[in-house]
N, C-alpha and C positions, 0 to 999 in steps of 0.2 A: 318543633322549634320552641312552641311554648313551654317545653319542661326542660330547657337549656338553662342553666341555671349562672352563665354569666359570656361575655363577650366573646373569650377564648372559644367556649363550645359551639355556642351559637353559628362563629365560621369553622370552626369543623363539622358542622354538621350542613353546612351552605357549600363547603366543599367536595363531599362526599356525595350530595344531590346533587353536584356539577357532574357524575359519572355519565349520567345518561344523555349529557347537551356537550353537542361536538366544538372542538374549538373553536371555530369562529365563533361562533355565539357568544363562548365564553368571552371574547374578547370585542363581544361589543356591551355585556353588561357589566363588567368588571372594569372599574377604575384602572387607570394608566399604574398608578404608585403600588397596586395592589396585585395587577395582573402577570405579574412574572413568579411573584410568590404561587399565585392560584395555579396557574399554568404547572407550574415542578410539581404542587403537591396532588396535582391533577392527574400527570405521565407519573410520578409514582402511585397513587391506589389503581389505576390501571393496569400496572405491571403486578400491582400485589395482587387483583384480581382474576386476571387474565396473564402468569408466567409465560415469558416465551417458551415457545416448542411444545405448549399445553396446549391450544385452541382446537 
């Protein structure tokens, strides 16, 4: 985190280490204004992760 070098990054890379905390979690340390954003960009690196009909 400390070699993020401004805001923008900083939550992609706070979103990204969201892969391995299931959602309710996420949804208790993410802000209301923010957690639907985190939420989509969540269900999508998961799919990019893990494609259906891959697992």
């Amino acid at each position: 985190m400390a070699t993020a070098c401004d805001l923008r990054n900083k939550s992609a890379l706070s979103i990204v280490a969201l892969l391995d905390v299931d959602e309710q979690m996420i949804s208790q340390v993410v802000g209301k204004k923010r957690l639907v954003f985190v939420q989509n960009c969540h269900a999508y690196l998961k799919g990019s992760v893990n494609p259906a009909g891959l697992d």
